[in-house]
C-alpha positions in Angstrom: -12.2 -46.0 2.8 -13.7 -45.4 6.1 -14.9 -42.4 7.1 -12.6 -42.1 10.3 -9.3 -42.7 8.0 -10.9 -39.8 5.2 -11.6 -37.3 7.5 -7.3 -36.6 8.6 -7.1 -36.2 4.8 -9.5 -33.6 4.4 -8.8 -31.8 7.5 -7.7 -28.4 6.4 -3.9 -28.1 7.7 -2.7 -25.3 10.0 -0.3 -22.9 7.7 3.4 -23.4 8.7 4.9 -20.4 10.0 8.8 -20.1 8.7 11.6 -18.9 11.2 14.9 -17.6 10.8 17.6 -18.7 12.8 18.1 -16.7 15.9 21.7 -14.9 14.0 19.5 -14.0 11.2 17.0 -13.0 13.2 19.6 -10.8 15.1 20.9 -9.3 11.7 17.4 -8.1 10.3 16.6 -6.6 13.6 20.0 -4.4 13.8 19.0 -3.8 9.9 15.1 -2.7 11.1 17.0 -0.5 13.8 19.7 1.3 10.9 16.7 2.6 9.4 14.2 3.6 12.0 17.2 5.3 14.2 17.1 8.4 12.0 13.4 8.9 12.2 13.5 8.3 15.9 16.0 10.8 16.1 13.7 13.6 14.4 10.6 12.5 16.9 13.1 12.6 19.4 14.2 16.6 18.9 11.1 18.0 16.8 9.5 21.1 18.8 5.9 19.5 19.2 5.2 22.7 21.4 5.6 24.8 18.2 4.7 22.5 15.4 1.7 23.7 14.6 2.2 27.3 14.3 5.5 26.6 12.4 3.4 24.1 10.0 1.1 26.4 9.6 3.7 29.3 9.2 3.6 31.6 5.6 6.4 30.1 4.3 5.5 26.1 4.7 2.6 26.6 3.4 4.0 28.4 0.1 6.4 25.8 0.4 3.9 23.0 0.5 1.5 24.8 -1.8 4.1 24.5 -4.4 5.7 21.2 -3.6 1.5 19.4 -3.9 1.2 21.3 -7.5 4.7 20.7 -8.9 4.5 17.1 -7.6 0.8 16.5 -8.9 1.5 18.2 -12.2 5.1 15.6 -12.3 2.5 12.5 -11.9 0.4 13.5 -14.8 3.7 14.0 -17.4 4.7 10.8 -16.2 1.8 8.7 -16.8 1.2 10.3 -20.2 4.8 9.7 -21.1 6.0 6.8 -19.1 2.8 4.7 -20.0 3.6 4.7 -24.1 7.2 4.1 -23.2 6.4 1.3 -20.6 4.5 -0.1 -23.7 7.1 0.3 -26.0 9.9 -1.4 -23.6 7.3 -4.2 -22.5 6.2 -5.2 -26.1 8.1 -3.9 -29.1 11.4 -5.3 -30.1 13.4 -3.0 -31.3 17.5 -2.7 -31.8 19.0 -0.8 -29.0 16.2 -1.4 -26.4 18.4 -2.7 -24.1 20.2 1.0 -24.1 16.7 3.0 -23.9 15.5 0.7 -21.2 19.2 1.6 -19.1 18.9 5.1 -20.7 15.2 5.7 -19.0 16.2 4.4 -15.2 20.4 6.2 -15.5 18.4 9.0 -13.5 17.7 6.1 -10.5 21.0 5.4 -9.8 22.9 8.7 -10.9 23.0 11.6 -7.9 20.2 13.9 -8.4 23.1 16.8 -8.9 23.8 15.2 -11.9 20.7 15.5 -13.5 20.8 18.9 -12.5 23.5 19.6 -14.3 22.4 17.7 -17.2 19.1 19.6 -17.6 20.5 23.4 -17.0 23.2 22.3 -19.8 20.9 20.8 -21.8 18.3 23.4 -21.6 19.6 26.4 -20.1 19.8 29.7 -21.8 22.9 28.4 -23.3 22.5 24.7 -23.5 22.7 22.6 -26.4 18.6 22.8 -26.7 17.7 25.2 -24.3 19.5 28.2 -26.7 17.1 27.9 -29.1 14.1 27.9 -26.9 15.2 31.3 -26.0 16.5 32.6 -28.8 13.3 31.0 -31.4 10.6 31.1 -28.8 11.4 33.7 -26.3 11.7 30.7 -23.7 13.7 30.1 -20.7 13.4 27.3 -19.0 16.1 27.2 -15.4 14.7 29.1 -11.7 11.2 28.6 -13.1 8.3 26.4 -11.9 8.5 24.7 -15.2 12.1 24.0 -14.6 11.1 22.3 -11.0 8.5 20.1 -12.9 11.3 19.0 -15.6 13.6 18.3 -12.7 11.3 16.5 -10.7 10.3 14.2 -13.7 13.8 13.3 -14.9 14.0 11.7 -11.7 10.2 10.8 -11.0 9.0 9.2 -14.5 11.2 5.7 -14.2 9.8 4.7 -11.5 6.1 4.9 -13.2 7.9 3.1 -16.4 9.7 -0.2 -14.6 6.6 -0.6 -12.7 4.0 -0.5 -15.8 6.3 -2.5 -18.0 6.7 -5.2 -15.2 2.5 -5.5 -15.1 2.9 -5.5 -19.0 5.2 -7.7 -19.7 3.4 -10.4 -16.8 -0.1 -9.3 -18.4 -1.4 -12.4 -19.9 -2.9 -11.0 -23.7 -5.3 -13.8 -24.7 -7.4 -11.2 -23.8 -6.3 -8.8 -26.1 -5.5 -11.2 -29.0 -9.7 -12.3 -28.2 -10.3 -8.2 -29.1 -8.3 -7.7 -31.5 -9.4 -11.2 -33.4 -13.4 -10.0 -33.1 -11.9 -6.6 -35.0 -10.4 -4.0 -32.3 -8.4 -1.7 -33.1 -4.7 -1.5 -31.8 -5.4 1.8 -29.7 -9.4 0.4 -28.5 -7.4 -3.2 -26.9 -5.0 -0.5 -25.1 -7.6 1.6 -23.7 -10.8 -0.7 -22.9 -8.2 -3.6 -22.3 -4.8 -3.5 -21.4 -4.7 -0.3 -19.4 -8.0 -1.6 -17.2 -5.8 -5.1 -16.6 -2.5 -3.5 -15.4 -4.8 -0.6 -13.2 -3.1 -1.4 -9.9 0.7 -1.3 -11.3 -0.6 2.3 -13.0 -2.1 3.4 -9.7 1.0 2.3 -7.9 4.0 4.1 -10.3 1.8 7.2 -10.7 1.9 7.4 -6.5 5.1 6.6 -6.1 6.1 9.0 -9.2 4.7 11.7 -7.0 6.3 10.9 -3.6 9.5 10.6 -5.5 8.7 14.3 -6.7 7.9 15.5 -3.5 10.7 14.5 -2.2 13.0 15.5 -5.1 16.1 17.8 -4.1 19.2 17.7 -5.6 18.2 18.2 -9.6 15.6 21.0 -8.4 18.1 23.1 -6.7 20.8 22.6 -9.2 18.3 23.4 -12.5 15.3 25.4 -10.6 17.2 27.0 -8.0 15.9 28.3 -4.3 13.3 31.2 -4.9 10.8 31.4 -2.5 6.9 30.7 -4.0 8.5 29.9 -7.4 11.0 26.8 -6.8 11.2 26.5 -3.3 9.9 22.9 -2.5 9.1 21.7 0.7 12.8 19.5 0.8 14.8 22.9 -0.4 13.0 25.0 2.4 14.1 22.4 5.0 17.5 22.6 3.2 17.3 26.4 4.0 15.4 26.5 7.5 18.3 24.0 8.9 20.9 27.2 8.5 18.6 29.3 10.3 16.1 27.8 12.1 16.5 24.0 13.1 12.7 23.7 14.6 11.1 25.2 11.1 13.7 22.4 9.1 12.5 19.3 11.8 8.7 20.3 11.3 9.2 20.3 7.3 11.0 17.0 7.7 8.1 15.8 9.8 5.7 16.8 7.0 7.5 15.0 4.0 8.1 11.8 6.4 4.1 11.6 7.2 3.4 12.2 3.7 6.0 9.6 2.4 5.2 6.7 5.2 1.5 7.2 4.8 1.6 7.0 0.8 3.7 3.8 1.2 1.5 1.7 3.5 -1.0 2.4 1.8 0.3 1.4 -1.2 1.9 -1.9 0.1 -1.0 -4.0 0.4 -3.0 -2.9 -1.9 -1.1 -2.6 -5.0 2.6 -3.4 -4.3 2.0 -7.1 -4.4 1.8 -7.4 -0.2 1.0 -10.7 1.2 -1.1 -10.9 4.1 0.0 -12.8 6.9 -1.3 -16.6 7.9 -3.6 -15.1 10.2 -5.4 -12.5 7.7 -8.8 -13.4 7.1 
């Protein structure tokens, strides 16, 4: 073979750029536009004159203060719960893991008020669990800080698990058979091997445990309640300020939106499996 008729072969091809048909194309943009309309909307009306003395204002700050702590302290319950139980789901087969698996990610799909509900009747001063709490331990649980953490990881925690278990269960364990063979223990291959392997999908549920608990509102209110500095979260404040004082409600909006977007770009390439484009070096 000449060299003139190799070197078409071995020239490196141009990537192919795919394109929707203009009516799908149409459809996706109208889709893009549902969901930046509401955001626009908020940019649109949000008091920029006064934003920074109402973000800066006592009672966001309480707000935030306790929204960053609740929300930090929900991320660490979650990966030292969710992790185990990711392993469990991913690994063990057991009877009736099908149920625990729908069991664990009910609180995705059910209204937040629900789970609410659940909790203050489950442990309440006279739930079924929450009764003895108080009357053994002296305990009581609802329109605490503690209660906003429980409510917060109800909802929170699944999203850590289904993203851990997915890593787990695509984790390729020659690696920890190899450990295990030259005489690790069980709990030495999970530390120094499996959790170092699925890093990025721990990284990524833990963030997005914690935006999710940010932004958690409906179980907090029903379970925690509304008190100022104890339970009031940044989403229940806006909930409140929107009665009485629409600017302070669009400024805490515009806080939970920056925090939210920002977390999720970042997130997106790095650990959320994003693909960069044809062009990227």
């Amino acid at each position: 073979m000449t060299t003139e008729s190799a070197a078409p072969s071995t020239r490196r091809r141009a990537p192919h750029r795919e394109r929707l048909p203009f009516g799908a194309l149409v459809l996706a943009v109208i889709a893009i536009a549902f969901f930046a309309a509401p955001f626009l909307g908020i940019l649109w009306r949000a008091p920029w004159g006064d934003a920074w003395e109402i973000a800066t204002s006592a009672a966001v700050r309480r707000a935030l203060a306790l929204s960053l702590r609740t929300s930090l302290a929900t991320m660490v319950v979650s990966v030292v719960l969710g992790v185990p139980l990711a392993w469990l789901l991913a690994r063990i087969a057991f009877p009736g893991r099908g149920a625990v698996r729908a069991l664990v990610t009910l609180s995705m799909v059910l209204p937040p008020v629900v789970g609410g509900v659940a909790l203050f009747f489950s442990f309440g001063r006279r739930g079924l669990f929450g009764q003895y709490l108080d009357a053994w331990f002296g305990i009581t649980l609802p329109f605490t800080t503690t209660a906003v953490v429980m409510a917060q990881t109800f909802v929170a925690m699944p999203f850590l698990v289904l993203t851990v278990e997915a890593a787990l269960r695509q984790l390729d364990r020659r690696y920890e058979h190899a450990a295990r063979t030259l005489g690790a223990s069980r709990w030495y291959v999970f530390r120094r091997v499996t959790l170092p392997s699925v890093r990025p999908a721990l990284i990524a549920g833990a963030v997005l445990a914690w935006a999710r608990a940010l932004g958690e509102f409906g179980a907090t209110i029903t379970f925690a309640g509304n008190f100022p500095g104890t339970t009031q979260t940044m989403p229940l404040a806006a909930y409140v300020a929107l009665e009485t004082d629409p600017d302070e409600a669009l400024v805490v909006s515009l806080v939970l939106i920056a925090v939210s977007f920002s977390v999720l770009i970042a997130l997106r390439d790095r650990w959320l499996g994003g693909t960069p484009g044809p062009g990227a070096g």
